[in-house]
C-alpha positions in Angstrom: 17.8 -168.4 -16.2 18.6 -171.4 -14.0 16.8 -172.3 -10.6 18.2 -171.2 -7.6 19.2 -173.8 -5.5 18.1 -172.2 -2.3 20.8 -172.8 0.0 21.5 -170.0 2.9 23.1 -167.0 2.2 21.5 -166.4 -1.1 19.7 -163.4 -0.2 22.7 -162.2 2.2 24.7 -162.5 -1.5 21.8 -160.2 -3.5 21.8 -157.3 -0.6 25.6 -157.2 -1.1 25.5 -156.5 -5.1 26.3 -153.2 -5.6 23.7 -150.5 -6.3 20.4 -152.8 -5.1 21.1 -151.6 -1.1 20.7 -148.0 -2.0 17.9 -148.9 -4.7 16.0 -150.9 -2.0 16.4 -147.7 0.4 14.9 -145.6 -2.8 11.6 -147.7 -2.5 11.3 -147.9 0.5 10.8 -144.7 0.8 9.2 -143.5 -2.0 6.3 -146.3 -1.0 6.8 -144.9 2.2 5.9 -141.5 1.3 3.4 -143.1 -0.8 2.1 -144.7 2.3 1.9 -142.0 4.9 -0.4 -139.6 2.2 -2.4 -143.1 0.9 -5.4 -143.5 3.2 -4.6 -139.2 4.6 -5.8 -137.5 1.9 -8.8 -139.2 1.0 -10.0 -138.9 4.7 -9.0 -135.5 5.6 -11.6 -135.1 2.2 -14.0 -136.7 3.7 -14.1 -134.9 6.9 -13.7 -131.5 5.3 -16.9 -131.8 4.1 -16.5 -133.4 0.6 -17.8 -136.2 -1.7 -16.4 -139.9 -1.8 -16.0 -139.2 -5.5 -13.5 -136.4 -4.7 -12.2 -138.3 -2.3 -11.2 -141.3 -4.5 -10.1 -139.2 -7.1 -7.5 -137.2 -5.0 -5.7 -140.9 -5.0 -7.7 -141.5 -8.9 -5.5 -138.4 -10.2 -1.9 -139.3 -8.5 -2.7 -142.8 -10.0 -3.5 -141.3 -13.5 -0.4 -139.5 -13.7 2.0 -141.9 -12.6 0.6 -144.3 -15.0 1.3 -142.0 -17.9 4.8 -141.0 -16.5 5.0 -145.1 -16.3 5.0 -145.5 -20.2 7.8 -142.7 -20.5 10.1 -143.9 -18.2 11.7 -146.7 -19.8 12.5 -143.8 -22.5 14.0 -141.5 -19.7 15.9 -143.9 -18.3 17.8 -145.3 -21.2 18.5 -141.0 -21.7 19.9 -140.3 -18.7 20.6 -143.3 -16.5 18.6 -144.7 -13.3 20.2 -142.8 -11.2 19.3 -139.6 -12.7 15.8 -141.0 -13.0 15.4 -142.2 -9.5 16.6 -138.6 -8.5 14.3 -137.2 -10.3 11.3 -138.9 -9.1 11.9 -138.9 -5.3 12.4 -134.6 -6.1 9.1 -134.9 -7.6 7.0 -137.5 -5.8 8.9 -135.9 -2.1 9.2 -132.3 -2.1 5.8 -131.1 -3.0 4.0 -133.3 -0.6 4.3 -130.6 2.0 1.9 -128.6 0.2 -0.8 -130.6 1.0 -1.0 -128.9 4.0 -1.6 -125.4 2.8 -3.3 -126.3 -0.6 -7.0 -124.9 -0.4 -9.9 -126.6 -1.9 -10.1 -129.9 -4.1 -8.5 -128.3 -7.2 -5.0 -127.6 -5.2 -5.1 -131.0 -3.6 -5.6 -132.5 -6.9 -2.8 -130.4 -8.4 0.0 -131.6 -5.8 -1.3 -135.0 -6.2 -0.4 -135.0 -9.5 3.3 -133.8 -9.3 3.2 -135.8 -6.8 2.4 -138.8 -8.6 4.7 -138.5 -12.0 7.6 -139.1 -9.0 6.2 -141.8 -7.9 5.5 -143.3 -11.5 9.1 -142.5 -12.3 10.7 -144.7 -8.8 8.9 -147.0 -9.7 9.3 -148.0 -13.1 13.1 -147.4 -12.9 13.5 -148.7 -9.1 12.0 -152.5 -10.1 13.9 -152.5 -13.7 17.0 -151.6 -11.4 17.0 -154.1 -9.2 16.2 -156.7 -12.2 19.3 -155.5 -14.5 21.5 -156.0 -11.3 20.3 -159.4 -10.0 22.9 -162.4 -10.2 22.0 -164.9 -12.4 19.3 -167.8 -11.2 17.3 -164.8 -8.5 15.1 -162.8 -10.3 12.4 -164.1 -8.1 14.4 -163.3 -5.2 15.5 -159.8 -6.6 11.6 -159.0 -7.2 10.7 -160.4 -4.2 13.5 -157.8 -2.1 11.4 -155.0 -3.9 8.0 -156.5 -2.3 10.2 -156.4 1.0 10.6 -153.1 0.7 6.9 -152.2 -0.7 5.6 -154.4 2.1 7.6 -152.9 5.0 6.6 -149.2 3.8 3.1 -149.9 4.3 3.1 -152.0 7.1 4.5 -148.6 8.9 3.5 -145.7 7.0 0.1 -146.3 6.4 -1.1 -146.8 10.2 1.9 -144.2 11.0 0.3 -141.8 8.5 -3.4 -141.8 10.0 -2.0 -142.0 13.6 -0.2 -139.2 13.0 -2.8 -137.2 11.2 -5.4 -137.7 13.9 -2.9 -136.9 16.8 -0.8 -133.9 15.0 -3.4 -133.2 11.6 -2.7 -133.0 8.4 0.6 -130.5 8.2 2.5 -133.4 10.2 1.9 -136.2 7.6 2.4 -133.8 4.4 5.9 -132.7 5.7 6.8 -136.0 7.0 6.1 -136.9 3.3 8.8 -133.9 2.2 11.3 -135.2 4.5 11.3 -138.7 2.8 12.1 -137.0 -0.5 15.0 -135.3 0.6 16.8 -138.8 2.3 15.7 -140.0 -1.2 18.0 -137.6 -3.1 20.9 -138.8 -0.7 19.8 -142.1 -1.5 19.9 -141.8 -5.4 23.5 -140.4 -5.3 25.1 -143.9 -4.1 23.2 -145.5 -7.1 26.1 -146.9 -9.6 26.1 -145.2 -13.0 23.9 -148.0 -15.0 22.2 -147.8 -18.3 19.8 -149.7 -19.5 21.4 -152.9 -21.3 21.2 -151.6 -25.1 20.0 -153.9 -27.8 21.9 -156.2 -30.3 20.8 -156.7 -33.9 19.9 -160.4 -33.0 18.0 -159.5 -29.9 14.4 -160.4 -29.8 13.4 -156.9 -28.4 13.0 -156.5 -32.0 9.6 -157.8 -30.9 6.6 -155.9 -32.5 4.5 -153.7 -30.1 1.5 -156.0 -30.8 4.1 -159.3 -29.1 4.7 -156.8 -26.6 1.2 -156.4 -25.5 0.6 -160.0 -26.1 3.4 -161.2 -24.4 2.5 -159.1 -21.0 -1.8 -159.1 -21.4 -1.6 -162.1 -19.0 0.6 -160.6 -16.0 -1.0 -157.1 -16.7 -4.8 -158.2 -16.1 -3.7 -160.3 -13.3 -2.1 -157.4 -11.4 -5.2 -155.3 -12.2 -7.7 -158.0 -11.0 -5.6 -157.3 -7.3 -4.6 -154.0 -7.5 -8.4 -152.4 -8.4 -9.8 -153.7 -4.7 -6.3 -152.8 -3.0 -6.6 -149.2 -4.3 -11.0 -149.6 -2.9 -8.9 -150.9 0.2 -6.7 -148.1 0.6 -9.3 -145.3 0.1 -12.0 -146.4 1.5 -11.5 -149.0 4.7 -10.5 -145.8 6.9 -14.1 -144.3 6.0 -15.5 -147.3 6.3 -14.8 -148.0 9.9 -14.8 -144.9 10.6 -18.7 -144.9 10.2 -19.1 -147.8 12.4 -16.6 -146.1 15.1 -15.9 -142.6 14.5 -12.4 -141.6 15.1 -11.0 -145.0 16.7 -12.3 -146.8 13.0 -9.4 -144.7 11.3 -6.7 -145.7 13.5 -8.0 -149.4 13.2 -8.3 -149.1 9.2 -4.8 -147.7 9.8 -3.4 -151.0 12.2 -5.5 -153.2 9.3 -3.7 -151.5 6.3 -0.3 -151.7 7.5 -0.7 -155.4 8.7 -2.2 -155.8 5.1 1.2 -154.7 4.2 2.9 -157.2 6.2 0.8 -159.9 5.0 1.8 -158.2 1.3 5.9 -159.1 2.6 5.0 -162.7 3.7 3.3 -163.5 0.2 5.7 -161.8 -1.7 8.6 -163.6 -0.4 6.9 -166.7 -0.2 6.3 -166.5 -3.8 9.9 -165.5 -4.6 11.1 -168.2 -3.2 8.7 -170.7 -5.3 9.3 -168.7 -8.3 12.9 -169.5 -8.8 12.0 -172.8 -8.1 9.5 -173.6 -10.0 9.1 -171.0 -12.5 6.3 -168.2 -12.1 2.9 -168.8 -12.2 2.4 -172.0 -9.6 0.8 -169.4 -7.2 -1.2 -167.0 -9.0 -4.2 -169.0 -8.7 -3.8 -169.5 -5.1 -3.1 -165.9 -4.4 -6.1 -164.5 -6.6 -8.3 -166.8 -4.9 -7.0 -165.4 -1.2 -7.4 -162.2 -2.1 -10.7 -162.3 -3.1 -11.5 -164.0 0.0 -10.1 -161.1 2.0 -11.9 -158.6 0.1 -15.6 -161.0 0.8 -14.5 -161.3 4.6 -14.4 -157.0 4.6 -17.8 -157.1 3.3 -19.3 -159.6 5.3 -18.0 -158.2 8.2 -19.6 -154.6 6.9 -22.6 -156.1 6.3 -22.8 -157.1 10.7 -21.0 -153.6 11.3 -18.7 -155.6 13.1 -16.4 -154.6 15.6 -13.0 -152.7 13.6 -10.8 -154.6 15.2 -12.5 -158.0 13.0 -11.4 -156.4 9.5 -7.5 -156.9 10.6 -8.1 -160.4 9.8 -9.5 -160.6 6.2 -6.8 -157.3 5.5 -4.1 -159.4 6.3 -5.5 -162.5 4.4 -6.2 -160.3 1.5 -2.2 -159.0 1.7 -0.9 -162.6 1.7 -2.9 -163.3 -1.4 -2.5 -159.6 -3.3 1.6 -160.2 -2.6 2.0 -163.3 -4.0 0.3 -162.1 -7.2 2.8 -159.1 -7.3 5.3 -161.4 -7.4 4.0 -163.8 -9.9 3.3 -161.4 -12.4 6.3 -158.9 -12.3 8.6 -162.0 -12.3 6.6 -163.5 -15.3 6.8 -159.8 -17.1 10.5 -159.7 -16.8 10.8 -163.5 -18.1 8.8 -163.2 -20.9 10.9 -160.0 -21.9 14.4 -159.8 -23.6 17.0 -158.5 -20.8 17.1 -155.1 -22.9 13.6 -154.6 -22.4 13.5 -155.3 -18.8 12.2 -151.2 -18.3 9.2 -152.7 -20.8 8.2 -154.8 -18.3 8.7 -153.1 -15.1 6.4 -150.5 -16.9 4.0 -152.7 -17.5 3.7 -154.1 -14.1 3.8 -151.3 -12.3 1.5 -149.2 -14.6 -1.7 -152.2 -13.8 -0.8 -152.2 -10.5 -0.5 -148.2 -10.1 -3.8 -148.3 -12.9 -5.8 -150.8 -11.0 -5.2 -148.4 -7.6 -6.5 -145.6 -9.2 -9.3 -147.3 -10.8 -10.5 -148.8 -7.6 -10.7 -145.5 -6.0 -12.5 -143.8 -8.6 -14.8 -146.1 -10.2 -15.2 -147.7 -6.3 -15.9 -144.6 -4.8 -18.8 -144.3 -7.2 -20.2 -148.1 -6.0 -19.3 -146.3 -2.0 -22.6 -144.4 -2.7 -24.7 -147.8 -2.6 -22.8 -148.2 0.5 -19.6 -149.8 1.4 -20.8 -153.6 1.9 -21.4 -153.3 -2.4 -17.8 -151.8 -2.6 -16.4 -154.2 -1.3 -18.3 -157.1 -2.6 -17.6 -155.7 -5.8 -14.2 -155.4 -5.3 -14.3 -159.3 -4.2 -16.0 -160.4 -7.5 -13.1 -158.5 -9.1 -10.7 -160.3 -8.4 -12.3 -163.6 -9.8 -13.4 -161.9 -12.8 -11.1 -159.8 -14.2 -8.3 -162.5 -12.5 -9.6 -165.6 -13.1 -9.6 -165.8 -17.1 -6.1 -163.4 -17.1 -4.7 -166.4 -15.2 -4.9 -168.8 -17.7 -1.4 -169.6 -19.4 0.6 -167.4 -17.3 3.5 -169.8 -17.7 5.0 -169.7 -20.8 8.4 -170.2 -22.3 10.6 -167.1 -21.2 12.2 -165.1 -23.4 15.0 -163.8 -21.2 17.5 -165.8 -20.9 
C-alpha cells in the first residue's frame, strides 16, 4: 500500500466512503455501551457488599466471552455478511444490558455479562475488519485510526457519564441507558452496504499455515496485551481506588480520569495514524509502551501518598496518549502483515489481546487489589515493560497486504 501524502481533505474523503459513516456510528456505540457498564458494574459490586475478585470477574467473564466469540467471527461474517453480523452483536451486546438492573446476586450479573459480551466480541471483530476492507488505498492508518476516534470519543463520555449517572439516578439508569444504545445500533447496522468478506484466490498467500498465522501476528498481539492488561486494572479498579481515599466524590473523579484517559486514547491514536501511513507501523510502539507504563507508575505513586483524586487525571491521560498509540501500531501492523482476504484474521486477533488483556487485568489484578491497590498498579506498570518490551522487537516487517 503506498504512503499517504497527507494533504487536507484526506480524512474529509474516508468519512465520505460509503458504509464507514454508519460503521463508525456502530462503534461508537457499542464502546459506548461498553463504556457506561465498564467501571458500573464492578463498583455497584463492591458496594453491595462483595469481593474485588467478583468484582473483576463481572468485567473477567464479559471479557472471556467476547474473546471466544472473537475467534468465530471472521467465520460468521464471511456466512452472512457484516451487516448481518454487526446486527447481530449490537442485539446482543445492547438489549440485555437492562437486566443488570433487576439481575439478583453475582451469578445473574455474570450471566448478562456474558450475553452481553459475545455482542460486543462480534462489533468488534467485524466493525474494525469493516472499516479496513472499505479504506481507499494508501489510509489504512487513517481508516484504523477513525475506529480509535470512535473508541476514544465513547470513553471519554460514557465512562464518567456512566458513574455520574449511577451515583445520581443508581444502577437501573446506566443498565437501560446501555439498552437504548443497542436499539440505535440496529438502525445503525441497516445503512451498512451489503459487503462480504473479500474471498480468496488460488494464488493468495492466505494459504498461509495457521502456525504463519500466529507467527505473523505474535508480535502485535503481545504488544496489545502488554497495554490492554493494566487498561482493563484501570477500568475496574481506579473508581475503588479513589473511592477509598474519598468516598463517593473518588468515583466521580475515577470517572472524569477514565473518560479523559479516553481522550488522551483519541490524541494517541490519531497521532499514530497519521505517522503510520507515513512511515509504516511500528515507529511509535516503543514510545507509546514506554508512556503508558509511566501513567500506570504515576497511579501508583500517587496511591502510595493517597493523594488528592483530582492528581490521578494526570498520569490517566498520560497513560491514554501512550495505550492509543499502541492500538494503532499494532492493529495497523496486524492488517499489513495479513493478505486482504484475511483482514477478519487480523482484526480478530487485535481485538481478541486487547479484549483478553482487559479481562485479564481485572481478574488476575483484582487478585494483586488484595495486597492493596499501590501493588496493582505497580504491577500493572511493570507490565507493560515486560510483557511489551520483548513483543516490541521486529514489529516492522515486510507487509504482506498489498
Amino acid at each position: 500500500m503506498s504512503s499517504a501524502d497527507g494533504k487536507p481533505g484526506a480524512l474529509a474523503r474516508l468519512a465520505r466512503t460509503p458504509g464507514v459513516p454508519a460503521a463508525f456510528v456502530l462503534v461508537l456505540l457499542a464502546f459506548g455501551g461498553f463504556s457506561l457498564l465498564l467501571p458500573v458494574v464492578p463498583l455497584a459490586v463492591v458496594r453491595g457488599g462483595g469481593s474485588e475478585l467478583v468484582a473483576g470477574a463481572s468485567t473477567g467473564v464479559f471479557m472471556t466471552v467476547t474473546v471466544l466469540v472473537q475467534l468465530l467471527t471472521p467465520r460468521v461474517t464471511a456466512a452472512i455478511g457484516y451487516r448481518w453480523a454487526l446486527a447481530v452483536g449490537s442485539a446482543l451486546l445492547g438489549l440485555p444490558s437492562g437486566l443488570l438492573a433487576l439481575a439478583d446476586g453475582p451469578v445473574a450479573v455474570l450471566a448478562v455479562s456474558g450475553v452481553r459480551g459475545a455482542g460486543f466480541g462480534m462489533m468488534t471483530v467485524a466493525g474494525s475488519a469493516l472499516v479496513a476492507e472499505l479504506a481507499p488505498p494508501g489510509m489504512l492508518g487513517r481508516a484504523t485510526s477513525l475506529i480509535g476516534l470512535a473508541v476514544g470519543i465513547s470513553e471519554a463520555i460514557f465512562l464518567p457519564v456512566g458513574l455520574w449517572l449511577l451515583e445520581v439516578f443508581g444502577l437501573a439508569t446506566v443498565a437501560w441507558s446501555a439498552t437504548a444504545f443497542g436499539v440505535v445500533g440496529l438502525l445503525a447496522a441497516a445503512r451498512l452496504p451489503d459487503v462480504h468478506p473479500a474471498p480468496p484466490e488460488r494464488a493468495d498467500p492466505s494459504a498461509l499455515s495457521r502456525r504463519a498465522v500466529l507467527v505473523l501476528l505474535a508480535g502485535p498481539f503481545l504488544v496489545m496485551v502488554a497495554v490492554s492488561l493494566p487498561y482493563g486494572a484501570a477500568a475496574s479498579f481506579l473508581s475503588p481506588a479513589l473511592d477509598s481515599i474519598a468516598t463517593g466524590s473518588g468515583a466521580v473523579v475515577a470517572g472524569v480520569g477514565l473518560g479523559l484517559l479516553g481522550v488522551g486514547v483519541i490524541v494517541g491514536r490519531t497521532v499514530a495514524g497519521l505517522i503510520s501511513d507515513r512511515r509504516g507501523p511500528g515507529a511509535l510502539v516503543w514510545p507509546g509502551l514506554a508512556v503508558s507504563a509511566l501513567g500506570m507508575g504515576g497511579i501508583a505513586g500517587l496511591l502510595s501518598v493517597s493523594a488528592d483524586p483530582w492528581w490521578f487525571i494526570a498520569p490517566a491521560v498520560v497513560f491514554g496518549l501512550g495505550f492509543g498509540a499502541v492500538q494503532n501500531e499494532a492493529l495497523v501492523s496486524s492488517f499489513e502483515r495479513m493478505p486482504r482476504s484475511r483482514l477478519g484474521t487480523a482484526s480478530a486477533s487485535w481485538n481478541i489481546s486487547f479484549d483478553a488483556g482487559t479481562g485479564l487485568g481485572s481478574v488476575v489484578m483484582g487478585g494483586f487489589a488484595g495486597f492493596g491497590y499501590v501493588v496493582l498498579f505497580t504491577v500493572a506498570a511493570g507490565v507493560v515493560l515486560v510483557v511489551g518490551g520483548p513483543a516490541a522487537v521486529g514489529t516492522r516487517r515486510t507487509k504482506v497486504n498489498s
